[in-house]
C-alpha positions, 0 to 999 in steps of 0.5 A: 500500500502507497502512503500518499503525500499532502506536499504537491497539493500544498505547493499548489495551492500556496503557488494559487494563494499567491496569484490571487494575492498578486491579483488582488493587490493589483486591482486595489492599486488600481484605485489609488495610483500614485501619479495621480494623487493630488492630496498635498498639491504637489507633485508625488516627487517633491511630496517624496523628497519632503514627506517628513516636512510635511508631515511635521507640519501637518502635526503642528497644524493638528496640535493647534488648530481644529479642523471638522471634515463633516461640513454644514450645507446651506441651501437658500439660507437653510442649514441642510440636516447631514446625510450620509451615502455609503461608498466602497470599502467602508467610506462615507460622503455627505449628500449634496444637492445636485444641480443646485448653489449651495454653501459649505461650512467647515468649523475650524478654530484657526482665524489667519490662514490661507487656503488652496481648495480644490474640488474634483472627482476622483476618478478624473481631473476633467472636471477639477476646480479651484474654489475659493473660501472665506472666514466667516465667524469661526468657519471656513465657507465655501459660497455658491458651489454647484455639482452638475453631475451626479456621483462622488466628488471630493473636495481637497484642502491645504489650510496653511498657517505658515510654513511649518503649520499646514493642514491636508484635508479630503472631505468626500461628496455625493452629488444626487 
């Protein structure tokens, strides 16, 4: 009687286990290409060659200022109540009105800063844009903003204080 073996059954299935691992990577990079990523308005090299920089600042900023990520809607005068839609892999944006100006409010405890605000979808640049924010009473508000597509958008912020205060924010949308 032949006393069989669990090793070439095992060697395949760890050569399989690998593929799929290999397969898998691959198709959640595919959502997060590097080239692309715009989060610190800068280009990935120079992002590359001064991340620790940036990250200090972004520590600085964070120890001494606030910044909240869930904004209050105002359409026509009114606060909208917050909704939320839920996305992929466990993420959240706030519902926006579609088609419509409406008004951002961020609650943040910084009074002088500047910003860079950019809105765009995330799986295209065709439709980036600038936006421009005021402080007004301790929030930083985004006026007449108006989404004609319907879907995700984000809109990503640099709130710099001075050079070693900077803040980096992405705050999900979902326009319908």
């Amino acid at each position: 009687m032949r006393k069989k073996t669990f090793w070439p059954y095992g060697i395949l299935l760890s050569i399989f286990a690998i593929v799929c691992a290999c397969a898998y990577t691959i198709y959640y990079s595919l959502d997060y290409p590097v080239y692309i990523d715009d989060y610190y308005f800068d280009k990935y090299q120079k992002v590359d060659s001064k991340f620790n920089e940036i990250q200090a600042a972004q520590s600085n900023f964070s120890r001494e200022f606030s910044f909240n990520t869930t904004p209050q809607i105002e359409l026509n005068s009114l606060i909208l109540p917050s909704q939320t839609q839920k996305l992929r892999r466990g993420k959240s944006a706030t519902i926006v009105p579609l088609n419509q100006n409406f008004n951002l409010k961020f609650d943040t405890n910084a009074t002088s800063y500047s910003t860079k605000i950019l809105l765009t979808r995330p799986d295209s640049s065709e439709f980036d844009k600038e936006l421009i924010s005021q402080n007004q009473s301790g929030k930083m508000v985004i006026n007449d903003l108006n989404l004609t597509k319907a879907g995700r958008w984000q809109i990503k912020a640099k709130i710099i204080i001075d050079e070693n205060k900077t803040g980096f924010y992405k705050v999900e949308l979902y326009a319908k």
